[in-house]
TORTORZA-223263 format. One record per residue (C-alpha): residue number from 1; residue in three letters; z negated, y negated, x. Coordinates in Angstrom, 1 decimal, decimal comma. Layout:
# residues N
+-----+---------+--------+--------+--------+
: num : residuo :     c3 :     c2 :     c1 :
+-----+---------+--------+--------+--------+
: NUM :     ALA :      Z :      Y :      X :
...
+-----+---------+--------+--------+--------+
# end
This chain:
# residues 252
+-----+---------+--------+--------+--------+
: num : residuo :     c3 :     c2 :     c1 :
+-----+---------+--------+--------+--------+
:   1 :     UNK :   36,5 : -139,6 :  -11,8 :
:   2 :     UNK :   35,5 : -141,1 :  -14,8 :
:   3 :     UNK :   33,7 : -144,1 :  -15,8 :
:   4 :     UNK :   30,4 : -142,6 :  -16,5 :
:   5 :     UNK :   30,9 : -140,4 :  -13,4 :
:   6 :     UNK :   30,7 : -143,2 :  -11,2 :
:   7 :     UNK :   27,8 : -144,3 :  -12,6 :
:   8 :     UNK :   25,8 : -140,8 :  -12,8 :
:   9 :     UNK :   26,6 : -140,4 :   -8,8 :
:  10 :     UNK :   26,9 : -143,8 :   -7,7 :
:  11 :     UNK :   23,7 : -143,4 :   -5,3 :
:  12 :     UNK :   25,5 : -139,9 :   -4,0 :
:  13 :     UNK :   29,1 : -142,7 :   -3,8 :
:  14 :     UNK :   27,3 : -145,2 :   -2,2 :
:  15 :     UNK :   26,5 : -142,7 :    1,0 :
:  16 :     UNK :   29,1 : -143,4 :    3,5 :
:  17 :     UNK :   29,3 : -140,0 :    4,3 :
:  18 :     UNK :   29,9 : -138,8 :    0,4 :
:  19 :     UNK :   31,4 : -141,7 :   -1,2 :
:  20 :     UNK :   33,9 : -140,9 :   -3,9 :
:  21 :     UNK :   35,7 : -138,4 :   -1,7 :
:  22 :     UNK :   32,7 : -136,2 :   -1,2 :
:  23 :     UNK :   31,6 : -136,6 :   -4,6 :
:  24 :     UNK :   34,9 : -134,7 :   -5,8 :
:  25 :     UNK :   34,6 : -132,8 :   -3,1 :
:  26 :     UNK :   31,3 : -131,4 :   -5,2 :
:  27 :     UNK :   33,1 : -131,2 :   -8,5 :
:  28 :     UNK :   35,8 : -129,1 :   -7,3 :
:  29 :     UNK :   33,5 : -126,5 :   -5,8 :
:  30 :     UNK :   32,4 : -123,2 :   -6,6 :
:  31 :     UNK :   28,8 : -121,9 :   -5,7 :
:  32 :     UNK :   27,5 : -118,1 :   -6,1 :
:  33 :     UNK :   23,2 : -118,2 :   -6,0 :
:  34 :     UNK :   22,0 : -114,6 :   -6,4 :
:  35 :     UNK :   19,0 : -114,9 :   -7,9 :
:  36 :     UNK :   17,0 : -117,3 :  -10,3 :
:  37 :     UNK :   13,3 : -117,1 :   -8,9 :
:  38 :     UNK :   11,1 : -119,3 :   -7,0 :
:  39 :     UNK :   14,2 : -120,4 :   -4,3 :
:  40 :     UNK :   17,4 : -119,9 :   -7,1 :
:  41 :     UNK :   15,4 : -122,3 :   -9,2 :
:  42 :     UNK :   15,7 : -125,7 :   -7,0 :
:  43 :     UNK :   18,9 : -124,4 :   -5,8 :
:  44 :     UNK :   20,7 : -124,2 :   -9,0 :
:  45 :     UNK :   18,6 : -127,6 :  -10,0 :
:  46 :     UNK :   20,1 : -130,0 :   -7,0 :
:  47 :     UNK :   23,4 : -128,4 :   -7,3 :
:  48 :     UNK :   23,5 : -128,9 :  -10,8 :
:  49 :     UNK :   22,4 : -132,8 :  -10,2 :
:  50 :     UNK :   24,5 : -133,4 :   -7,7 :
:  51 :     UNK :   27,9 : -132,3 :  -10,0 :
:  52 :     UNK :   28,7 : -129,3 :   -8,4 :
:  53 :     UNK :   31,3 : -128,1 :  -10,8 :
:  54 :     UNK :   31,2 : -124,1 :  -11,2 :
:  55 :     UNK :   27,9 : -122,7 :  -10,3 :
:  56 :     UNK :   27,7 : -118,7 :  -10,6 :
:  57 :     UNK :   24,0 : -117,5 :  -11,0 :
:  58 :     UNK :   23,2 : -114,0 :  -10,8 :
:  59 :     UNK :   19,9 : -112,0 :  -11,1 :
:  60 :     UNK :   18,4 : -109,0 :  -13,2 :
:  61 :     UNK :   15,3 : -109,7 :  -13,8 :
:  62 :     UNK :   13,2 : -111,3 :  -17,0 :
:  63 :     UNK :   10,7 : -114,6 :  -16,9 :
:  64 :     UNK :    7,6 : -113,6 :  -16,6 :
:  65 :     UNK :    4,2 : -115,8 :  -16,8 :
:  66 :     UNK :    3,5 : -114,9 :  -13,2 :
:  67 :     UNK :    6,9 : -116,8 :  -12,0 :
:  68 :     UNK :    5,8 : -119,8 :  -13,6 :
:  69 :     UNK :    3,4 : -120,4 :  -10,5 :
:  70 :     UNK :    6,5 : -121,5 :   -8,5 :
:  71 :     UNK :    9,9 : -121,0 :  -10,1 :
:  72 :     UNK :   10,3 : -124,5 :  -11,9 :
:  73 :     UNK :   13,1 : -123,9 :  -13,8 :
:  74 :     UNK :   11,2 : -121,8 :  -16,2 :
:  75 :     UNK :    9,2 : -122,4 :  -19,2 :
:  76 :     UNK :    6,4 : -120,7 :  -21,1 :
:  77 :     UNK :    8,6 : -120,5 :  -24,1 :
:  78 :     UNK :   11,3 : -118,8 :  -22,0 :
:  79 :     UNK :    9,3 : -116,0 :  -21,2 :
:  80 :     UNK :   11,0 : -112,6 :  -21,3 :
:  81 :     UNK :   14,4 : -113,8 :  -21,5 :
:  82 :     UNK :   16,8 : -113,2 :  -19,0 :
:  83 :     UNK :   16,1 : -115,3 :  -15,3 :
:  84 :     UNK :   19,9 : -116,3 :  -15,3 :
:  85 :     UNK :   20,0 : -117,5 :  -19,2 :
:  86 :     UNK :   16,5 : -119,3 :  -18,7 :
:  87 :     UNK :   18,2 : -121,3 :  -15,0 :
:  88 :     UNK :   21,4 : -121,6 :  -17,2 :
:  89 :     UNK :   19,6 : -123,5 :  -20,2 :
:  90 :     UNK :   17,7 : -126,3 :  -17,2 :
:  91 :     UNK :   20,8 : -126,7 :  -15,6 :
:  92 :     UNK :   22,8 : -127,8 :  -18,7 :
:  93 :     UNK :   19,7 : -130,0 :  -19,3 :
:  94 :     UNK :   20,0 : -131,4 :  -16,1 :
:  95 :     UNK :   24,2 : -132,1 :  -16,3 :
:  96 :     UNK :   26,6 : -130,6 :  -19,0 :
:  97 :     UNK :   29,3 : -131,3 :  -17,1 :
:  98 :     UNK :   28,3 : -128,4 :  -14,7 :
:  99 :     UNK :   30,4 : -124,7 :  -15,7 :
: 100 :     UNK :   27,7 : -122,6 :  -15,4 :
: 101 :     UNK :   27,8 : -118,4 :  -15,4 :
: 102 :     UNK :   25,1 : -116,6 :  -15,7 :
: 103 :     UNK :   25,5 : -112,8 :  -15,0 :
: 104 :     UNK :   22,3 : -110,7 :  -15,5 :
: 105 :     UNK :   23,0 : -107,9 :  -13,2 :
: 106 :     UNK :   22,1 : -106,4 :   -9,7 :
: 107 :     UNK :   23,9 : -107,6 :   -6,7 :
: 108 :     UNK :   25,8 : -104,9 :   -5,2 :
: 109 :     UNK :   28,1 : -104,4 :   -3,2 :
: 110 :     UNK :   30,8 : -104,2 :   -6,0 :
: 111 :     UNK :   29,8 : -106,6 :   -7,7 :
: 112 :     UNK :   29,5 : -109,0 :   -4,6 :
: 113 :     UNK :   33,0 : -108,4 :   -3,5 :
: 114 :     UNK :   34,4 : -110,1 :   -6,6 :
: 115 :     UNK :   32,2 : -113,0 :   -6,3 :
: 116 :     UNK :   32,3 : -114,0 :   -3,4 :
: 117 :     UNK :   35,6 : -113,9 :   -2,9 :
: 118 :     UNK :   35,8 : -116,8 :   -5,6 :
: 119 :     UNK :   32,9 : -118,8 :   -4,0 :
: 120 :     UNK :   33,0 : -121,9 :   -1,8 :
: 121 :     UNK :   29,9 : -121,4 :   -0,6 :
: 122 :     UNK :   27,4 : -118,6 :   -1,1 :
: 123 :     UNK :   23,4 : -119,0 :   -1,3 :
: 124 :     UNK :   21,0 : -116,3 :   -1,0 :
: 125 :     UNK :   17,6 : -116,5 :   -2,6 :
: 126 :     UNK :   16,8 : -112,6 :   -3,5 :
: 127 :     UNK :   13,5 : -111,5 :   -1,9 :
: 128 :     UNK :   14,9 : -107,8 :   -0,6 :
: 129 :     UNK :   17,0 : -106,9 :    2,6 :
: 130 :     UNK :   19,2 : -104,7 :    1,3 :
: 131 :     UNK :   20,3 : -107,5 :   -0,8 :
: 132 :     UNK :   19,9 : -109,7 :    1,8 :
: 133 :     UNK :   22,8 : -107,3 :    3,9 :
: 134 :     UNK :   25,1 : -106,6 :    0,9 :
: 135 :     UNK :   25,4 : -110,2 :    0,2 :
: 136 :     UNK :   26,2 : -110,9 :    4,2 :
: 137 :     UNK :   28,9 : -108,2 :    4,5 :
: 138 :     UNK :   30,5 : -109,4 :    1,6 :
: 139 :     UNK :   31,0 : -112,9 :    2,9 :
: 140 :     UNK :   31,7 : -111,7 :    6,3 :
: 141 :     UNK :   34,5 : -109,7 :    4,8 :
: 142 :     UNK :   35,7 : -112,7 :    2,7 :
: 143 :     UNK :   35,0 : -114,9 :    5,0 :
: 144 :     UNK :   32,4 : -117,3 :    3,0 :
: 145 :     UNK :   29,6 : -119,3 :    4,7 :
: 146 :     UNK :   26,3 : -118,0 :    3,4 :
: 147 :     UNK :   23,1 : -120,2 :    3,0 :
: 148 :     UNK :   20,0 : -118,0 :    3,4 :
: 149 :     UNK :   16,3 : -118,4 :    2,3 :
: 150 :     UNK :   13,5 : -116,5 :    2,4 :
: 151 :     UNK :   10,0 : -117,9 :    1,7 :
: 152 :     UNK :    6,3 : -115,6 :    1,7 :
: 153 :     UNK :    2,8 : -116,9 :    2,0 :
: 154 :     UNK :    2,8 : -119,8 :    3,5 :
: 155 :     UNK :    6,1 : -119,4 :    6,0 :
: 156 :     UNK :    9,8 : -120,1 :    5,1 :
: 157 :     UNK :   13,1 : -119,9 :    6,8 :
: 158 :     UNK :   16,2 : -121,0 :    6,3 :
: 159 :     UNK :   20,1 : -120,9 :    8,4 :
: 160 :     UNK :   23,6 : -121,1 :    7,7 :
: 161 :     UNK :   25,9 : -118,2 :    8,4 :
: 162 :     UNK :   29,4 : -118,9 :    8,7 :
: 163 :     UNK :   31,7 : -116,3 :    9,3 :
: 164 :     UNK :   34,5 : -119,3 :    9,8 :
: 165 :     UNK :   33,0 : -120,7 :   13,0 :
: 166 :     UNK :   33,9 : -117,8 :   16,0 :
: 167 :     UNK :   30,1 : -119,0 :   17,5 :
: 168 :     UNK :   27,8 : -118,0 :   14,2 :
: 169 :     UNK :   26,0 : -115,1 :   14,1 :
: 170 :     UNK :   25,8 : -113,5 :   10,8 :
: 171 :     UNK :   22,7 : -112,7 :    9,0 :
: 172 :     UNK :   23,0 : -109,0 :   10,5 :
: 173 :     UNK :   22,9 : -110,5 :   13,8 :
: 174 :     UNK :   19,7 : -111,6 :   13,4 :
: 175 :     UNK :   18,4 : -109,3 :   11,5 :
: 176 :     UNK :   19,6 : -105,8 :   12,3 :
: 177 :     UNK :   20,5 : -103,5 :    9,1 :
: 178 :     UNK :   19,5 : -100,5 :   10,4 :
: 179 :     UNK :   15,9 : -101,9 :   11,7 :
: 180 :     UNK :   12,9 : -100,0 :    9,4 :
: 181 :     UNK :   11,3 : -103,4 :    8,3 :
: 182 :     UNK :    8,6 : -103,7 :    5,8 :
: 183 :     UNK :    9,6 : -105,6 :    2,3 :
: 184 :     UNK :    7,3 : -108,3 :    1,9 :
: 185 :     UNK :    7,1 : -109,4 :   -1,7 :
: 186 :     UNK :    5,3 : -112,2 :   -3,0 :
: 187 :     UNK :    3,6 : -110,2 :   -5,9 :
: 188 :     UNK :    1,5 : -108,2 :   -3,1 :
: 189 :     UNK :    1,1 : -110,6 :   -0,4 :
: 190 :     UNK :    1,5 : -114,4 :   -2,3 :
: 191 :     UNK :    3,4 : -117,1 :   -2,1 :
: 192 :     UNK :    2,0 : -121,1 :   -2,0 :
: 193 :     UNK :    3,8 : -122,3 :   -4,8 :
: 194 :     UNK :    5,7 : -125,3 :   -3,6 :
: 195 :     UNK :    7,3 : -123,5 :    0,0 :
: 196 :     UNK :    9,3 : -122,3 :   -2,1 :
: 197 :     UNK :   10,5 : -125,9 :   -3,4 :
: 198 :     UNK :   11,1 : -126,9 :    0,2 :
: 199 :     UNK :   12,5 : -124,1 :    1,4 :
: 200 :     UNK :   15,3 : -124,1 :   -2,1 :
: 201 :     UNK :   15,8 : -127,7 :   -1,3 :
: 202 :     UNK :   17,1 : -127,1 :    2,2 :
: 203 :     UNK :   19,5 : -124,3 :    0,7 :
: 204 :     UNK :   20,7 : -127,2 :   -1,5 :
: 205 :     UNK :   21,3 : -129,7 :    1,2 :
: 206 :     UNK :   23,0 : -127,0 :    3,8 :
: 207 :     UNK :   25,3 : -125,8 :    0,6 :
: 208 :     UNK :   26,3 : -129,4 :   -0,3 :
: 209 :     UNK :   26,8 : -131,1 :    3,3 :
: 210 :     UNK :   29,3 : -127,5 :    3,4 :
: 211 :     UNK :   31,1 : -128,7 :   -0,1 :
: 212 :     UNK :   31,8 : -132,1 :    1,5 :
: 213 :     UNK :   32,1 : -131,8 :    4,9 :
: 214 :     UNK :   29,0 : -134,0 :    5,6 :
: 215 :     UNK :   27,3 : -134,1 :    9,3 :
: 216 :     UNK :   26,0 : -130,9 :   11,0 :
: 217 :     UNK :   25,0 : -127,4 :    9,0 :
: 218 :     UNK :   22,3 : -125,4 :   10,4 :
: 219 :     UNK :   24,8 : -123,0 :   11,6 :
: 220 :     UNK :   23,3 : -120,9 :   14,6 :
: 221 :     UNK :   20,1 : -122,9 :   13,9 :
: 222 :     UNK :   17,4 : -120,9 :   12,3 :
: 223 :     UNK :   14,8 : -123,4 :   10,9 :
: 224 :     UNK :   11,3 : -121,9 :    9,9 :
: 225 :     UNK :    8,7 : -123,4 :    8,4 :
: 226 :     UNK :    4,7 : -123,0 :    8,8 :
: 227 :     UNK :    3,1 : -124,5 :    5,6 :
: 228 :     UNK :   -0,3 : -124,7 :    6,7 :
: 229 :     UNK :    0,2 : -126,7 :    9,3 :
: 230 :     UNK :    3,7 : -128,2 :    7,9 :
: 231 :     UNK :    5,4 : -127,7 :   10,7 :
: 232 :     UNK :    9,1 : -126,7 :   11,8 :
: 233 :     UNK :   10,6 : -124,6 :   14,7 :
: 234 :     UNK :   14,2 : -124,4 :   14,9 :
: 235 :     UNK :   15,3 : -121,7 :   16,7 :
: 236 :     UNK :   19,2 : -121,2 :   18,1 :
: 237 :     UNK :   20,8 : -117,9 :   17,4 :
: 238 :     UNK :   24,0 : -116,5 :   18,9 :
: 239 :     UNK :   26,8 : -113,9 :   17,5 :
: 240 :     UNK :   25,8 : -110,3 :   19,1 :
: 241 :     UNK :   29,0 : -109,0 :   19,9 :
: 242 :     UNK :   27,6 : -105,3 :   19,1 :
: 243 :     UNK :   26,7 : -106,1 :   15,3 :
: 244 :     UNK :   27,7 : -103,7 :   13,0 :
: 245 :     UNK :   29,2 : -106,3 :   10,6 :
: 246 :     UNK :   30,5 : -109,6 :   12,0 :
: 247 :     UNK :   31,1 : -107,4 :   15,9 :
: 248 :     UNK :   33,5 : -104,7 :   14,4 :
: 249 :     UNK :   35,0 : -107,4 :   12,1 :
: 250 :     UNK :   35,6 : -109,7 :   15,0 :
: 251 :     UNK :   37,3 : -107,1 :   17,5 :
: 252 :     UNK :   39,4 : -105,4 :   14,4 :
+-----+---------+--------+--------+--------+
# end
């Protein structure tokens, strides 16, 4: 670590629990964060500040004026590029140190099975479940812990999934893949601007206390949030030995 390393993350070096250790710990890391909206946005932000050394960013979409209600790392003069090259350009504002690759593309399953297997750690923040399910089985298979976010209206969630521990659920446990549930998307029903701050911050945290080994994950812990009244229910979740994805993957 050089010189001015030390001095950008000193207050990250003077944490006990961090300290120089911890800080390479964060530098020789790899994080996958598919998408760049209203939670990829503080994501890829506090990664990129902490020194978190390769950072992969995927998402298909354009910046558009309606985003910039919420998804901070866009500008008005970024509108219409590409989500991942607009994230890309604030996060090499932020650090240069920081490899940064931005992939303007769908997440499928294809896709996801080459990118996670390179990741450390891998952070949802897409707004659809079958997303949301391709991303899972894909670290299940490669056995990647998964940070997941979701944020609508005025509630937000957020749990770790990690397919290492033989106790944690993973995010099909919870959430069954073959349930009919109804997309809820923030263009039709709203979203309160900074929930998804909080809710992308927490993502950040639970990704870097896994890239150094720092205290307890929320891992079987699903924390949601009620914004109106700004409170948080945590609620413990257990592995169901019948899911379709971590159950046949545990008993093969």
């Amino acid at each position: 670590m050089f010189d001015d390393d030390l001095l950008r993350y000193s207050r990250h070096i003077l944490l006990n629990e961090i300290g120089v250790e911890g800080q390479t710990l964060f530098g020789q890391a790899r994080a996958l964060i598919i998408g760049a909206g209203g939670l990829g946005s503080p994501v890829a932000l506090y990664l990129s500040s902490a020194g978190v050394g390769h950072i992969t960013v995927v998402d298909h979409d354009t910046v558009d004026i309606t985003n910039l209600q919420r998804q901070i790392a866009h500008t008005q003069d970024r509108v219409g590029q590409p989500k991942v090259n607009s994230l890309r350009t604030a996060m090499g504002q932020l650090n240069s140190q920081v490899q940064v690759r931005a992939i303007q593309a769908r997440a499928d399953a294809t896709l996801l099975a080459t990118l996670v297997a390179e990741a450390d750690v891998v952070l949802d923040c897409c707004d659809n479940f079958a997303t949301r399910h391709a991303i899972n089985a894909a670290c299940v298979a490669q056995r990647k812990p998964l940070v997941s976010g979701a944020a609508i209206r005025f509630d937000g969630q957020v749990c770790v999934y990690d397919p290492r521990d033989t106790a944690s659920p993973c995010y099909a446990c919870v959430f069954a893949p073959d349930e009919t549930l109804e997309e809820t998307r923030c263009a039709t029903m709203g979203v309160f601007a900074p929930l998804v701050g909080i809710i992308g911050t927490l993502q950040a945290a639970e990704a870097l206390k896994l890239m150094g080994r720092i205290g307890q994950t929320l891992t079987g812990r699903l924390l949601m949030l009620d914004g109106r009244s700004m409170s948080f229910t945590e609620v413990r979740i257990g592995r169901n030995p019948a899911c379709p994805v971590c159950g046949a993957a545990t008993s093969a």
